[in-house]
C-alpha positions in Angstrom: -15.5 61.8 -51.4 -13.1 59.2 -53.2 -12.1 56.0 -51.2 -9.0 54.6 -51.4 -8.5 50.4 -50.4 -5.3 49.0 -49.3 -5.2 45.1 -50.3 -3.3 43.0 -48.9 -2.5 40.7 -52.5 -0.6 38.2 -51.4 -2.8 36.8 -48.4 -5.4 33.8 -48.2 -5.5 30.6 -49.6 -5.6 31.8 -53.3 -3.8 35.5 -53.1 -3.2 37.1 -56.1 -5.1 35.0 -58.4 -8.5 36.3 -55.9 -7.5 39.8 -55.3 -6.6 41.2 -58.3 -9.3 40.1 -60.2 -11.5 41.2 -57.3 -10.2 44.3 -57.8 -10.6 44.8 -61.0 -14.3 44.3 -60.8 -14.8 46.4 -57.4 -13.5 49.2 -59.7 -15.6 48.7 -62.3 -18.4 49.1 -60.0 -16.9 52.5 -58.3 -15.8 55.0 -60.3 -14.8 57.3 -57.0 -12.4 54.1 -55.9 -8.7 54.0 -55.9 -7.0 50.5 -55.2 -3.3 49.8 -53.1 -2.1 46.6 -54.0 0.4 46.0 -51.8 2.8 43.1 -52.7 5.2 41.3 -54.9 5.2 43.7 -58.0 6.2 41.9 -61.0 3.1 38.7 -60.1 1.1 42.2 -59.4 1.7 43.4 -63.1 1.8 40.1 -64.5 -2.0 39.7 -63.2 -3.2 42.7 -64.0 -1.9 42.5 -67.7 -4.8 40.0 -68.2 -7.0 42.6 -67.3 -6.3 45.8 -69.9 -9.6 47.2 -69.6 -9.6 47.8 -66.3 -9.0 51.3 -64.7 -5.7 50.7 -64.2 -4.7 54.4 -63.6 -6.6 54.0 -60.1 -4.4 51.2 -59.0 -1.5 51.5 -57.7 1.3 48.7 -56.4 3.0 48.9 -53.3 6.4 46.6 -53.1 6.1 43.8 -50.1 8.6 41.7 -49.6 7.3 38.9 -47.7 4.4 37.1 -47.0 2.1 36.0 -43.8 1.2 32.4 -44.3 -2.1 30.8 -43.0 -0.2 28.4 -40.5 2.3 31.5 -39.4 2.6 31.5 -35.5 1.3 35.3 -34.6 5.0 36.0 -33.6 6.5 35.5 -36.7 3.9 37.5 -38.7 4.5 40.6 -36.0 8.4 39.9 -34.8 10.0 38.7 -38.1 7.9 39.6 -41.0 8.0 43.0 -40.9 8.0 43.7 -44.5 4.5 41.0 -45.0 2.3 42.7 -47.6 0.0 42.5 -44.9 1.9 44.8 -42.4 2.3 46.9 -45.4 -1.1 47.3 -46.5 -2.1 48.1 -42.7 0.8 50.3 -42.8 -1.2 52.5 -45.2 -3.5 52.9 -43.4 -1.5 54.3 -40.5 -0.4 56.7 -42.6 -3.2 58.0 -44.0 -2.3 57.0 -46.9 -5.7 54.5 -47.3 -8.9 54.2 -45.7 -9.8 51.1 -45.1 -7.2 47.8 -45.8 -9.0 44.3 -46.5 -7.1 41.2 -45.9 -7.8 37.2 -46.3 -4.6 36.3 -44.5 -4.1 34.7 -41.0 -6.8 36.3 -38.9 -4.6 35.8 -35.5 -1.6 38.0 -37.2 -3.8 40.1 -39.2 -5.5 41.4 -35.2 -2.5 41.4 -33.6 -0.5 43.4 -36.0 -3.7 45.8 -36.3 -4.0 46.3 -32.9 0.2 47.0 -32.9 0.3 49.4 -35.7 -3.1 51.0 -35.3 -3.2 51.0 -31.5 -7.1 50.8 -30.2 -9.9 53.6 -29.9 -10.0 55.7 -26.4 -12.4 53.4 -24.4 -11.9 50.9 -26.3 -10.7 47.7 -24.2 -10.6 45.2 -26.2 -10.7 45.0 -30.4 -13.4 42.5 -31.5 -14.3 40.5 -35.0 -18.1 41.0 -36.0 -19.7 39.0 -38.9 -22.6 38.8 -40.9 -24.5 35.1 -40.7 -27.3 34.5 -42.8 -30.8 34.2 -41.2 -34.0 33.1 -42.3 -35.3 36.4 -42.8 -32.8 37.1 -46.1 -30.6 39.4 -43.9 -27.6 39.0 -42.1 -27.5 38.6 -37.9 -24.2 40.5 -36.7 -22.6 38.6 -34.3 -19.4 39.8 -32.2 -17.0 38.6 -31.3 -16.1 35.8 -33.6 -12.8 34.9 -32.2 -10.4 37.9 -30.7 -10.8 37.4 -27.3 -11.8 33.8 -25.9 -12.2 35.6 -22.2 -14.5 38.5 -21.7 -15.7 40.6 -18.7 -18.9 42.3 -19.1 -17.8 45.6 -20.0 -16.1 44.1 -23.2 -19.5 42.7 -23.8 -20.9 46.1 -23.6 -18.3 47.5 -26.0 -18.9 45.1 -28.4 -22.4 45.9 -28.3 -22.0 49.7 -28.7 -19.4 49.2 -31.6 -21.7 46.8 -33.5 -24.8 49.2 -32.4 -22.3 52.0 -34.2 -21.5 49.6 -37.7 -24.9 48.9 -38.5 -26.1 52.1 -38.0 -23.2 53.1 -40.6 -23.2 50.6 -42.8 -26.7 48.7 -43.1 -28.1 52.1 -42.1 -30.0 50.2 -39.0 -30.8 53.7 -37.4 -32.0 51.9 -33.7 -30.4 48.3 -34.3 -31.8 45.4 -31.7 -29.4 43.5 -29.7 -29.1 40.1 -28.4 -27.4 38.7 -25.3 -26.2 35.2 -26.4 -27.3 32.7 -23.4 -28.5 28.9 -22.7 -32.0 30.2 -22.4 -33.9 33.7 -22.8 -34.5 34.0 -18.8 -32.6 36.1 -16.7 -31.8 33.8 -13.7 -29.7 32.0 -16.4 -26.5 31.9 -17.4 -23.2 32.4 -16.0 -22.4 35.4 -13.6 -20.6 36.8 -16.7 -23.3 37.2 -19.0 -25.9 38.1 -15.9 -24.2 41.3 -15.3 -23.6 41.7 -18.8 -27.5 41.7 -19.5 -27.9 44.4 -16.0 -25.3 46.7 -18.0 -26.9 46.1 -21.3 -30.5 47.4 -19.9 -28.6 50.2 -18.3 -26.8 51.3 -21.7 -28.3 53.8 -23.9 -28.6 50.3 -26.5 -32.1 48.9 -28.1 -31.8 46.0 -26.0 -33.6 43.2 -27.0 -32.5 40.5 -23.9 -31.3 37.3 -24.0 -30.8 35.1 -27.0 -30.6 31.3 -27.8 -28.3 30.1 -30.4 -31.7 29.0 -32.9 -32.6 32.9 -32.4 -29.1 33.7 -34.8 -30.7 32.0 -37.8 -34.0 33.4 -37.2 -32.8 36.8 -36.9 -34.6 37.3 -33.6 -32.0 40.8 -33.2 -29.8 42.6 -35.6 -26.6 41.7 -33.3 -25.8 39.1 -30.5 -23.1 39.5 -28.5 -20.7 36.9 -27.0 -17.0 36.4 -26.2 -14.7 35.3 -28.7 -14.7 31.6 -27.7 -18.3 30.7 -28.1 -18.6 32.9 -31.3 -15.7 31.3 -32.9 -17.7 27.7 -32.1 -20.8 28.6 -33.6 -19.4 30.1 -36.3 -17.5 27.3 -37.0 -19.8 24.6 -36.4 -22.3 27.1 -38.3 -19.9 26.6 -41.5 -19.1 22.6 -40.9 -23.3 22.2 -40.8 -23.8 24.2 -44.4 -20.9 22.1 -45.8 -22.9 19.1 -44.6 -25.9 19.8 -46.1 -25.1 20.7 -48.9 -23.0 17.6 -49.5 -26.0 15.3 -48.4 -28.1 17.3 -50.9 -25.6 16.6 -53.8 -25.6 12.9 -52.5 -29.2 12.4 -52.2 -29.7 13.6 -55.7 -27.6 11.8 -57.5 -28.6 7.9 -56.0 -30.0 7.5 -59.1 -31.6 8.5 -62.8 -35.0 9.0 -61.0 -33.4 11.3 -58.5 -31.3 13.1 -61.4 -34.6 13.9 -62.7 -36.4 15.6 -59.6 -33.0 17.6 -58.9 -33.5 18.6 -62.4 -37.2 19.8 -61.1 -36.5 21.5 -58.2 -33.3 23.1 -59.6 -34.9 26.7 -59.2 -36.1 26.5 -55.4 -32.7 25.1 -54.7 -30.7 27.6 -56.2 -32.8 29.7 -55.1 -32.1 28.7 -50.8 -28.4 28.5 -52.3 -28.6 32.2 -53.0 -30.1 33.0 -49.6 -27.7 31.2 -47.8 -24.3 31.5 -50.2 -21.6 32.9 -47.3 -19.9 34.6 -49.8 -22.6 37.0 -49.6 -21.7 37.9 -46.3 -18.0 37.8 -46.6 -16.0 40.7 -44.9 -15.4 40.4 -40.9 -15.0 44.0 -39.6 -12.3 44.4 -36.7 -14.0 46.7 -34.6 -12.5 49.0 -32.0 -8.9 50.1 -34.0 -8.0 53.3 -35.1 -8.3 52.3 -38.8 -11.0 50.2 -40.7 -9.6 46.7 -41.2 -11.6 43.9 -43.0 -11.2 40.6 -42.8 -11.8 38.4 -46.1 -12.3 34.7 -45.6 -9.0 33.0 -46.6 -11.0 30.5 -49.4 -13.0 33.6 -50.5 -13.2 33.3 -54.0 -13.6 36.3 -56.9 -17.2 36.7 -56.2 -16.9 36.6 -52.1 -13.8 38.8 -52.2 -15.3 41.8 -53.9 -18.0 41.6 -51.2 -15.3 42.3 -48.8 -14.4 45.3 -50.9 -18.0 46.4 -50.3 -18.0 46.4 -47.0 -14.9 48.3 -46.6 -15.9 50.7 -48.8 -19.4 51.5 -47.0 -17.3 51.4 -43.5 -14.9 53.7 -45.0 -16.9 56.0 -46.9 -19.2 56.4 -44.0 -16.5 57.2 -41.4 -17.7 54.0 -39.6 -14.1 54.2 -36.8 -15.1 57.6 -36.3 -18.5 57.6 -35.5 -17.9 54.5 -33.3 -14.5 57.0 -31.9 -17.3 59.8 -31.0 -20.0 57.1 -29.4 -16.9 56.3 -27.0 -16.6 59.9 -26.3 -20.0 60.6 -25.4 -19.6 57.4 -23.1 -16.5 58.1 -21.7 -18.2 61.6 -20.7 
């Protein structure tokens, strides 16, 4: 079964001068790939001039007038921009024409014209982002949702568990995936009334439910998922990334005081680059936006070469997988 990506060329903080190259790599890596690049078609063949060896016969450009910015408001990304290479790219996969489009544009446009276009799964309430952090174990805790909707009742919780429950299964191949109820302690009597009847539901649900989570339990990889509403996984995330930063700028500082500390970052280069590799976020690049009728992938917007074509990964397992179907017929079963 050949795969076919839709990128979206022109978005993120680098565009073109990311995504192409990223492309041309992802290729190289899959010969049953084809690649849309959807965009401005003369900076499109301009960039992939530099790049004659790759497969260029499985690329193909698709024209895109405009372009989403990171600082758009979401109503001028879905009311005015209607010819955004993002809107394009997502177009494609409307029409069948792709599998799976990736995107490191404005996550707030990139939902809300995905959930116009591609309209959301029977039984589906409410589209979520879900994300791979790194934990201590060397793996990656899924956590949902990262941002989409701030206020959640506890069937959106529920959802978000079975969708995530459904992507692991399809594309870490997690056949019985645990699942964590994110909480200010791992009793039951806590917590708001929210995420209480969240946890009943949870136990009730045909789910490998492990209870209630902490936020130190993410990093440990306590469960495969944890599950929260869109506000609080937006802050963690976000004050997950501003910690890493921190660190690793006190690290660089601390090392470089003096001649003497020069030299023993020169010693301990291996076991540093070493935690560097375990926790690089570039290996976990690629938020999945679960609960459309299409496979969208969201790219960070710095993602660089390397971080992008992990993106491409992703959206290539999801797609070649039939990760929106499978989580379509878990829905089914439910709704049944």
């Amino acid at each position: 079964m050949s795969v076919t990506l839709a990128i979206d060329a022109m978005g993120g903080d680098h565009g073109i001068v990311v995504t192409v190259p990223a492309c041309c790599d992802f290729l190289e890596k899959h010969a049953d790939v084809k690649i849309i690049l959807v965009g401005n078609p003369e900076l499109l063949q301009q960039a992939l001039s530099e790049f004659p060896k790759a497969p260029l016969e499985r690329i193909q450009i698709i024209p895109a007038s405009e372009v989403v910015l990171m600082d758009d408001p979401i109503e001028v990304a879905l009311r005015r921009k209607k010819d955004s290479s993002m809107r394009v790219a997502i177009e494609q996969v409307k029409d069948g024409l792709a599998d799976a489009i990736i995107s490191a544009g404005n996550t707030g446009a990139l939902m809300a014209i995905s959930r116009y276009i591609l309209k959301t799964l029977d039984g589906v309430d409410r589209p979520a982002i879900a994300a791979s952090i790194p934990n201590e174990k060397g793996l990656g805790t899924t956590m949902l949702d990262l941002g989409a909707n701030a206020d959640c009742e506890p069937m959106h919780l529920v959802q978000f568990a079975q969708m995530a429950n459904v992507m692991l299964q399809v594309i870490d191949g997690k056949p019985n995936p645990s699942i964590g109820l994110l909480n200010i302690g791992e009793e039951v009597i806590k917590g708001n009334e929210v995420v209480k009847r969240t946890s009943e539901l949870l136990n009730q649900a045909n789910l490998n439910f492990y209870g209630n989570v902490e936020g130190n339990d993410i990093f440990k990889g306590t469960t495969d998922i944890v599950v929260c509403d869109g506000f609080v996984g937006n802050v963690v995330l976000k004050a997950s990334e501003g910690l890493a930063k921190m660190m690793s700028g006190l690290i660089k500082q601390e090392f470089s005081r003096s001649w003497l500390t020069k030299l023993m970052a020169i010693c301990a280069m291996v076991p540093l680059l070493r935690v560097r590799k375990r926790v690089d976020h570039r290996r976990y690049n690629g938020a999945v936006l679960l609960g459309l009728r299409g496979c969208v992938i969201k790219s960070h917007g710095s993602a660089d070469r390397f971080g992008f074509v992990y993106a491409l990964d992703r959206a290539y397992e999801a797609a070649k997988n039939r990760m929106v179907e499978r989580i379509a017929q878990a829905f089914v079963v439910e709704i049944k």
